[in-house]
Backbone as JSON Lines, residues from 0, in Angstrom:
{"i":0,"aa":"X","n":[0.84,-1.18,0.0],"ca":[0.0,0.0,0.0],"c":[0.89,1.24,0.0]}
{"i":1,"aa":"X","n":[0.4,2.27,-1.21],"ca":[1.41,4.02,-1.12],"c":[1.28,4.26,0.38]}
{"i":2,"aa":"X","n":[2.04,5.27,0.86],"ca":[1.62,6.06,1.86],"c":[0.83,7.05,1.18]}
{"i":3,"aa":"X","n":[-0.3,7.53,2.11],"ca":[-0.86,8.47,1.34],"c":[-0.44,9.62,1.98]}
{"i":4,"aa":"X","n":[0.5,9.94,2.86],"ca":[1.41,11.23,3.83],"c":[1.98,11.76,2.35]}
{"i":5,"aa":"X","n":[2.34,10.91,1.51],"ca":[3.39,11.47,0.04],"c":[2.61,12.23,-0.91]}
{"i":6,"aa":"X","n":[1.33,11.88,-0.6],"ca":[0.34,12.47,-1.48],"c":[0.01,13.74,-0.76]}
{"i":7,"aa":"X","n":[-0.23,13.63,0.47],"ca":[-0.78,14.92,0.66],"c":[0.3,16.37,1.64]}
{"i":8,"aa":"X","n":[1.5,15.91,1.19],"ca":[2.76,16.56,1.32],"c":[2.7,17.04,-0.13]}
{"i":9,"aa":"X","n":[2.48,16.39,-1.33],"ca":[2.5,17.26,-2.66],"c":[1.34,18.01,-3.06]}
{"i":10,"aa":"X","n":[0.28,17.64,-2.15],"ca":[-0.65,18.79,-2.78],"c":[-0.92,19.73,-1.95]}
{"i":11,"aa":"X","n":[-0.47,19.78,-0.78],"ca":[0.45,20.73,0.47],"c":[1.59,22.28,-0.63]}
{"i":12,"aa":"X","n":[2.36,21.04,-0.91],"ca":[3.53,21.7,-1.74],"c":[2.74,22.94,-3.12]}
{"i":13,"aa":"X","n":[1.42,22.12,-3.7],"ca":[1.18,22.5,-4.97],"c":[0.67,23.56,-4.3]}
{"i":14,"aa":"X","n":[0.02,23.45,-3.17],"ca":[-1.32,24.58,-3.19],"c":[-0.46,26.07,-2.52]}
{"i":15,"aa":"X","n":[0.33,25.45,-1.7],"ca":[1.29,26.69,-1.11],"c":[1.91,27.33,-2.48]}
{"i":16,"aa":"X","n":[2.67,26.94,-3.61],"ca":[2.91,27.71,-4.64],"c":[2.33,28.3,-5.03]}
{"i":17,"aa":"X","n":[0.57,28.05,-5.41],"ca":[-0.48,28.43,-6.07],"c":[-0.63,29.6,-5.44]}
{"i":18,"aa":"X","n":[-0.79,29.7,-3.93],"ca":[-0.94,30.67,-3.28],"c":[-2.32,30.63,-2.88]}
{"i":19,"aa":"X","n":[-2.89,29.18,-2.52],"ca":[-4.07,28.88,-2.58],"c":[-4.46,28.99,-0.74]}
{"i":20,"aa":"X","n":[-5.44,29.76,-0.45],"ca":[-5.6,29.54,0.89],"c":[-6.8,29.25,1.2]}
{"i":21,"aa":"X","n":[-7.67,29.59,0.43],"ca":[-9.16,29.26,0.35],"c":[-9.97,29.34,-0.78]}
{"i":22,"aa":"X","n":[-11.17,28.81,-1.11],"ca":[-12.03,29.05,-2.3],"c":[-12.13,27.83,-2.95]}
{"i":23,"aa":"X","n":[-12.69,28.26,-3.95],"ca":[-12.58,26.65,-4.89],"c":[-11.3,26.29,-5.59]}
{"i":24,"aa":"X","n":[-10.72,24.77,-5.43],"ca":[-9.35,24.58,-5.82],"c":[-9.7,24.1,-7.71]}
{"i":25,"aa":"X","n":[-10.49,24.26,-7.82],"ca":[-10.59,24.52,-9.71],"c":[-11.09,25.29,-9.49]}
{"i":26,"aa":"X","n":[-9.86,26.53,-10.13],"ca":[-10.58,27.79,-10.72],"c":[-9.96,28.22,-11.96]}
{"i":27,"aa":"X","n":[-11.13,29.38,-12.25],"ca":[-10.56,29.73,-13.76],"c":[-9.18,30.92,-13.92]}
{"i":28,"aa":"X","n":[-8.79,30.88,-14.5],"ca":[-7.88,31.88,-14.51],"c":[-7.96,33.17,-15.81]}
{"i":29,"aa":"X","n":[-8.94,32.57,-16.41],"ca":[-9.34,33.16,-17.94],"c":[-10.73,34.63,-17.45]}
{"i":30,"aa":"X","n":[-10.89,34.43,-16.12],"ca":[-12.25,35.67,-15.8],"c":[-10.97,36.46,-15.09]}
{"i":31,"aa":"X","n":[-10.16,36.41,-14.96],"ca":[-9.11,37.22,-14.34],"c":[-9.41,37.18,-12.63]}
{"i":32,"aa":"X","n":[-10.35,36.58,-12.14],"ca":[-10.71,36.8,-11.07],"c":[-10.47,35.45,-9.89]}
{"i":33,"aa":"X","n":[-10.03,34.67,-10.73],"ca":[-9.6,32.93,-10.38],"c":[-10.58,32.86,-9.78]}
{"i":34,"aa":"X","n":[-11.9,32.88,-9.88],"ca":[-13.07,32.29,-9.08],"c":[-13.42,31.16,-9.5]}
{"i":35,"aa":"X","n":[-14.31,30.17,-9.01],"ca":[-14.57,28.58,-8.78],"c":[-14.38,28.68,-10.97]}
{"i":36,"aa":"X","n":[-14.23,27.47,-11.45],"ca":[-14.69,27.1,-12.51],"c":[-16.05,26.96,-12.91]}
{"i":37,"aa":"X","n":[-16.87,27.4,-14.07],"ca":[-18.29,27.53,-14.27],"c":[-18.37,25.96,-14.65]}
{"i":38,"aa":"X","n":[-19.75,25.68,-14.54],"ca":[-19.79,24.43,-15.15],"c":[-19.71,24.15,-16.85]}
{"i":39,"aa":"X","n":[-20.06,25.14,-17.35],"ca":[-20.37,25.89,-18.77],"c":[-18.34,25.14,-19.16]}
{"i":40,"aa":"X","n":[-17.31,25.83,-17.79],"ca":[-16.23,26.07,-18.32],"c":[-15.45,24.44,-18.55]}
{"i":41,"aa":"X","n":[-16.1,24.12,-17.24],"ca":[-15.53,22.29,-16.98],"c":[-16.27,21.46,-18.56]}
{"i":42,"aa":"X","n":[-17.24,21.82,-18.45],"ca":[-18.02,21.16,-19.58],"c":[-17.38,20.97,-21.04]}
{"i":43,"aa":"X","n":[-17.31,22.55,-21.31],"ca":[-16.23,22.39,-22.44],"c":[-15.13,22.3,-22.64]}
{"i":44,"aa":"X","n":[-13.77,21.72,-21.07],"ca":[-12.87,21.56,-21.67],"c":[-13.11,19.9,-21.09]}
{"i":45,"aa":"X","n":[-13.99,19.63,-20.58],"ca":[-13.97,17.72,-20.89],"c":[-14.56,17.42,-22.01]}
{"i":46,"aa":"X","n":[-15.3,18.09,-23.07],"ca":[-15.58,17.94,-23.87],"c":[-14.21,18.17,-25.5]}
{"i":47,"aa":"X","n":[-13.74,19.1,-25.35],"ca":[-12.35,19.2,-25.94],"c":[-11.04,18.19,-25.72]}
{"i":48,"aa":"X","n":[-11.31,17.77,-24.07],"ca":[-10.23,16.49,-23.78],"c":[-10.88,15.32,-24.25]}
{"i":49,"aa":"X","n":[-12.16,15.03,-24.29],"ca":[-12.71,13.79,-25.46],"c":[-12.74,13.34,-26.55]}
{"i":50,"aa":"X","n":[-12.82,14.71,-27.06],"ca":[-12.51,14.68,-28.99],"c":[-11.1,14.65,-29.34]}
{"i":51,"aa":"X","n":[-10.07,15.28,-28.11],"ca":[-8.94,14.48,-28.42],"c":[-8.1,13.85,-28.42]}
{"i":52,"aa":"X","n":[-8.8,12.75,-26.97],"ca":[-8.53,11.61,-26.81],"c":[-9.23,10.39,-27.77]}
{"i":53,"aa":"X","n":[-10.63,11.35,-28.7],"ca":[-11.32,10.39,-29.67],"c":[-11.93,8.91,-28.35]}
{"i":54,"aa":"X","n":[-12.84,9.74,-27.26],"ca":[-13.41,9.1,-26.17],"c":[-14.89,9.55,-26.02]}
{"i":55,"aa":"X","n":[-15.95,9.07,-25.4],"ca":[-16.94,9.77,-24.84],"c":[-17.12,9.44,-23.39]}
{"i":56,"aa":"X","n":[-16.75,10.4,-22.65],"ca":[-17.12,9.51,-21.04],"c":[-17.94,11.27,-20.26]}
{"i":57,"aa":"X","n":[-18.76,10.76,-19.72],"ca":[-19.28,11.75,-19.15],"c":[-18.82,11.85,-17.67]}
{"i":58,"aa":"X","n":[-19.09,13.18,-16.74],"ca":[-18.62,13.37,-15.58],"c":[-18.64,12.14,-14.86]}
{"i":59,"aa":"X","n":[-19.81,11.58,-14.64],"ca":[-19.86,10.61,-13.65],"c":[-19.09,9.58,-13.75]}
{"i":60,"aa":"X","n":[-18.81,9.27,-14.89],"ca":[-18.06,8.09,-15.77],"c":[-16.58,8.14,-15.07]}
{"i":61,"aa":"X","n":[-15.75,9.9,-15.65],"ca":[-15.03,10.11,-15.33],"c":[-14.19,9.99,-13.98]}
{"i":62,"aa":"X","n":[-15.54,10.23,-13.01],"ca":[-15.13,10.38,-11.37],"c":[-15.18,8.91,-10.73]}
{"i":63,"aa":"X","n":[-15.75,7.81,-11.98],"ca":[-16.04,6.07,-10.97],"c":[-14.43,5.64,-11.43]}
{"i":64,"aa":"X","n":[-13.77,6.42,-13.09],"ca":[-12.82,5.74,-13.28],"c":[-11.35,6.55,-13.13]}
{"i":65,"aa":"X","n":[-11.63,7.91,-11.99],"ca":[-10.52,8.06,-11.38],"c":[-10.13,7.71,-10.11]}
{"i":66,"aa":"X","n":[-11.64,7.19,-9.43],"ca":[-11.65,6.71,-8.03],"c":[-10.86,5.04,-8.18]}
{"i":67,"aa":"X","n":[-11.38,4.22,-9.36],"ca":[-10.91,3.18,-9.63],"c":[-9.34,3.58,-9.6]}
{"i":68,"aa":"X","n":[-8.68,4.32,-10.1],"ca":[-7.36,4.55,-9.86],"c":[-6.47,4.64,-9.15]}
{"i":69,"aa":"X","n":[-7.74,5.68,-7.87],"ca":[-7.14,5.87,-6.43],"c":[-6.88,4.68,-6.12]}
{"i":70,"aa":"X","n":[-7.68,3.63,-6.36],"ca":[-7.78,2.23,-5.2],"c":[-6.54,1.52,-5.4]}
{"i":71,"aa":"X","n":[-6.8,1.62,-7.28],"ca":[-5.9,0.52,-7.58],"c":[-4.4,1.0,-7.16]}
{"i":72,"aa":"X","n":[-4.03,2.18,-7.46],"ca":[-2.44,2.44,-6.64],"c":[-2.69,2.97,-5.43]}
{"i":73,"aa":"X","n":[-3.63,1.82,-4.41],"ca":[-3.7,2.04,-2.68],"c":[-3.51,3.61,-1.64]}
{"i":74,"aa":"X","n":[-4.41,4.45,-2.65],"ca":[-4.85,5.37,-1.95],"c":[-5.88,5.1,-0.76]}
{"i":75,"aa":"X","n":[-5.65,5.18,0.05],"ca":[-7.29,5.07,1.07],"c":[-8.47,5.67,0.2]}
{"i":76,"aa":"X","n":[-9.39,5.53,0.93],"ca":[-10.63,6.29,0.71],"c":[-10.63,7.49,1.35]}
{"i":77,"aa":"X","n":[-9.89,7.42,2.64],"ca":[-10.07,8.89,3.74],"c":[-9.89,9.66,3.0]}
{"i":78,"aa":"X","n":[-8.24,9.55,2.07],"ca":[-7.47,10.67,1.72],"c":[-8.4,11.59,0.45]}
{"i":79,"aa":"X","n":[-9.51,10.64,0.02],"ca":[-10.14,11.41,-0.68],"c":[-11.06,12.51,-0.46]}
């Protein structure tokens, strides 16, 4: 099993660069205002990462087969 301490020491690391201290951690950077991501905005760039991966998977799809990921390289569930 990973430790999952390694995981959340790097997204420790990411978010302190970002300069992230609160709010939504997807945000846009394109409204100049880095506020949460619209759904409008998520929508069309999973829709742009489909056509060019030449895939169709919708959100939900997406989130059963990144959780499948977590498991399989022995992330807990907590850490999620």
């Amino acid at each position: 099993m990973r430790d999952d301490r390694g995981y959340v020491a790097l997204l420790k690391l990411y978010l302190a660069r970002a300069g992230y201290t609160a709010g939504p951690l997807f945000r846009a950077s394109i409204n100049g205002r880095g506020g949460p991501l619209s759904y409008d905005a998520a929508h069309h760039r999973r829709q742009s990462y489909c056509a060019q991966a030449r895939v169709e998977i919708d959100i939900h799809q997406l989130c059963h087969a990144h959780a499948t990921e977590l498991i399989n390289a022995g992330v807990s569930i907590e850490a999620w």
